[in-house]
C-alpha positions in Angstrom: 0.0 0.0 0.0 1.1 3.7 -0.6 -0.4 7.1 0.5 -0.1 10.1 -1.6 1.5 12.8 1.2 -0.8 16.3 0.0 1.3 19.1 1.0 -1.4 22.6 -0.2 -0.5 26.3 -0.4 -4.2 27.0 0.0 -5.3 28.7 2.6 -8.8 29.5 1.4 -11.1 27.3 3.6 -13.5 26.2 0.7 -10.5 25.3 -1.5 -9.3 22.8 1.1 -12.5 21.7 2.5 -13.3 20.7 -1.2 -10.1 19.0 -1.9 -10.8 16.7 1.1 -14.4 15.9 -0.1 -13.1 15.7 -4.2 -10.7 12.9 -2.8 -12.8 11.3 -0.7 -15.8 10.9 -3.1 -13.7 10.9 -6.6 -10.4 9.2 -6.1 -9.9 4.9 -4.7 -5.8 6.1 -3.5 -5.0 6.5 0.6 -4.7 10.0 0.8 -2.6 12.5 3.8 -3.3 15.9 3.7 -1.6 18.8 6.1 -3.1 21.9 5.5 -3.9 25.9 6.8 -6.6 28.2 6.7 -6.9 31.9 6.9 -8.9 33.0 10.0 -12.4 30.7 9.7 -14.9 29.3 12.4 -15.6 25.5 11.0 -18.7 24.0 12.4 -20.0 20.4 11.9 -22.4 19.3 9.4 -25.4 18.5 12.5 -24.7 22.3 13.7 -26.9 25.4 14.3 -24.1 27.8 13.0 -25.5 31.0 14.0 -25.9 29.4 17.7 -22.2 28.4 17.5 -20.3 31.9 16.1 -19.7 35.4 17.9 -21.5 36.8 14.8 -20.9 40.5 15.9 -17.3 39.2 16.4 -17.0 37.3 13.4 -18.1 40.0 11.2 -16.1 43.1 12.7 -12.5 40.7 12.5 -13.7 39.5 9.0 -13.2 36.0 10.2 -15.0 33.1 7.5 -17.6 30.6 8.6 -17.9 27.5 6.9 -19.4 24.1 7.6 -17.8 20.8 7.0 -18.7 17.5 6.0 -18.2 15.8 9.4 -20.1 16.1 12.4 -18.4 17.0 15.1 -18.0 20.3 17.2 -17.4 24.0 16.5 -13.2 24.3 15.8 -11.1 27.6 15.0 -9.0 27.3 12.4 -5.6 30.3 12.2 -1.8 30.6 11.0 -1.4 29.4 14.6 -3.4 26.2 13.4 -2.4 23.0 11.6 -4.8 20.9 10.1 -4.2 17.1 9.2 -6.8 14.9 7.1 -6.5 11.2 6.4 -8.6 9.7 3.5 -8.7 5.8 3.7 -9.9 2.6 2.3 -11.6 0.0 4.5 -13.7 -2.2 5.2 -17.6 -1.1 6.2 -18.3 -1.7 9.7 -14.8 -1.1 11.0 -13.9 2.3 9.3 -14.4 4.8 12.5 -11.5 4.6 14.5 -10.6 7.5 16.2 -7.4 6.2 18.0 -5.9 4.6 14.5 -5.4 8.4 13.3 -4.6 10.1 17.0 -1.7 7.8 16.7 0.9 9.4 14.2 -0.1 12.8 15.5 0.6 12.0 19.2 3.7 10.0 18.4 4.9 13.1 16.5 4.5 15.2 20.3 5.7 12.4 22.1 9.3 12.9 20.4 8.9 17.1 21.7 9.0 15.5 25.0 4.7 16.9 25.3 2.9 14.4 27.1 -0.3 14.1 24.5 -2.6 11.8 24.6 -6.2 10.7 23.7 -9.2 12.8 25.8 -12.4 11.2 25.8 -14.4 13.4 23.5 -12.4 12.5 19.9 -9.7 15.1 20.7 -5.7 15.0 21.9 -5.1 16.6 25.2 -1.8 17.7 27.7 -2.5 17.4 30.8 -7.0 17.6 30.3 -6.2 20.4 28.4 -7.1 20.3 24.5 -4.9 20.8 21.8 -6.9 19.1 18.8 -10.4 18.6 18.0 -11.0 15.4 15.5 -14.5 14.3 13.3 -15.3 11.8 11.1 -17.0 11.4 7.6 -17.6 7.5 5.9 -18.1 7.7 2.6 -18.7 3.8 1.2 -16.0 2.2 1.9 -13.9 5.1 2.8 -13.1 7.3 5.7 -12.0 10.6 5.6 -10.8 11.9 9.4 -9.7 15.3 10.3 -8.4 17.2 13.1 -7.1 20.4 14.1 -3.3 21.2 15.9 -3.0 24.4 17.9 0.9 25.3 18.2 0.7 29.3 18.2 -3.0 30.4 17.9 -4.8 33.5 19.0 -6.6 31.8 22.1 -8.3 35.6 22.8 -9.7 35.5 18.6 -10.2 31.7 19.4 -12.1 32.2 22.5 -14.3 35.3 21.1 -15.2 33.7 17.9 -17.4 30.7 19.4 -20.1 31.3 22.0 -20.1 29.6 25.5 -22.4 26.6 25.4 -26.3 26.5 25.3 -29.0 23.9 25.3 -29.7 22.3 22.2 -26.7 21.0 19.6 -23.8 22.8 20.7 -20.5 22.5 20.7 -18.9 21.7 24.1 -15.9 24.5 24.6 -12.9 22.7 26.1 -9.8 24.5 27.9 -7.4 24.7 25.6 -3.5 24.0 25.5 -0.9 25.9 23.2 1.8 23.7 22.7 4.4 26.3 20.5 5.8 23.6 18.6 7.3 25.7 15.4 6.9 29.2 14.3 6.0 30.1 10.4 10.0 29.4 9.8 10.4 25.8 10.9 6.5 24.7 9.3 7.9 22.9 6.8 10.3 20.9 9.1 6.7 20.2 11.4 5.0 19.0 8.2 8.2 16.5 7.3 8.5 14.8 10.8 4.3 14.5 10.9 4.9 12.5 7.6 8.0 10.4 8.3 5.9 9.6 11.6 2.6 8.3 9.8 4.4 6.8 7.2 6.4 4.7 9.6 3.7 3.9 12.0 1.1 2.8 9.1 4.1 0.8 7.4 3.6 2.2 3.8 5.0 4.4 1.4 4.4 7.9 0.7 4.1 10.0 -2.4 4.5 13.3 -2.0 2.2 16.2 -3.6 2.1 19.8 -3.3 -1.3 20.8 -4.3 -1.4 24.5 -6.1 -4.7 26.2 -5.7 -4.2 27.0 -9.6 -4.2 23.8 -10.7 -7.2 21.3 -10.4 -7.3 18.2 -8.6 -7.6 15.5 -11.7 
């Protein structure tokens, strides 16, 4: 088996959000896509967005809202952000698993010396606090699963974006944990370690890709 290793210089939320669901839905390969967005409040496909978002807030900083095609809680997405997304074959019935695709990301901070591990709500935690929110979308026989790392993020932006929560479908707001891995200088020496890691852990190999908002995804 080999994965294709997407590497994109998008950060236009809809761009990316659309290359996940265009690989998912249009291509058979394994696919592992690391990724940024521009200032956006993501909320899950089940979610009351204008119950989730600081719309006052929102609109004064300019910040995007878009939804995605997992479920899932509210997330904030930033420069301070990275965002990994695994696209996999499988077999129906056993194609959630959560842990599977924690693993390469939490192996990754293990060899920072952060104590990460699995919380109990689909996210990775240091010490209770949150550092990545996950989801899930099964598509046939395929999975896609996605997840968020904060390493330098805006926590005040992050915290004023989403409201506190309310009854109904909400998303739960966690504390949250910076772990200022890299700065914008050493992103591409994050993004090479994250790949070695999944690549070694899933025992495959990896194809590498950098994915040009110009060009299309054929």
């Amino acid at each position: 088996m080999h994965v294709h290793c997407i590497l994109t210089d998008s950060k236009d939320i809809f761009y990316n959000l659309a290359a996940e669901e265009f690989l998912l839905k249009n291509k058979e390969d394994n696919f592992f896509m690391l990724w940024q967005s521009d200032p956006t409040v993501v909320v899950g496909k089940h979610q009351n967005t204008m119950a989730e978002v600081n719309y006052p807030f929102i609109r004064e900083k300019k910040i995007v809202v878009a939804r995605r095609l997992s479920g899932g809680g509210t997330v904030y997405h930033g420069p301070g952000n990275l965002n990994f997304t695994f696209i996999m074959n499988g077999e129906k019935g056993k194609l959630v698993d959560f842990k599977k695709y924690f693993t390469p990301v939490i192996e990754f901070l293990h060899t920072k010396n952060i104590p990460a591990k699995a919380g109990n709500k689909n996210e990775i935690v240091v010490n209770g606090l949150k550092i990545s929110g996950n989801a899930e979308h099964v598509f046939k026989n395929r999975v896609l699963h996605h997840g968020t790392l904060l390493f330098d993020s805006d926590l005040e932006i992050l915290k004023k974006s989403v409201k506190v929560e309310q009854n109904g479908l909400i998303g739960r707001k966690c504390p949250i944990y910076l772990i200022f891995l890299m700065r914008w200088l050493q992103r591409m020496l994050l993004l090479r370690i994250l790949i070695v890691l999944f690549v070694t852990i899933f025992k495959t190999q990896a194809i590498i890709h950098l994915l040009m908002k110009k060009r299309n995804l054929s």
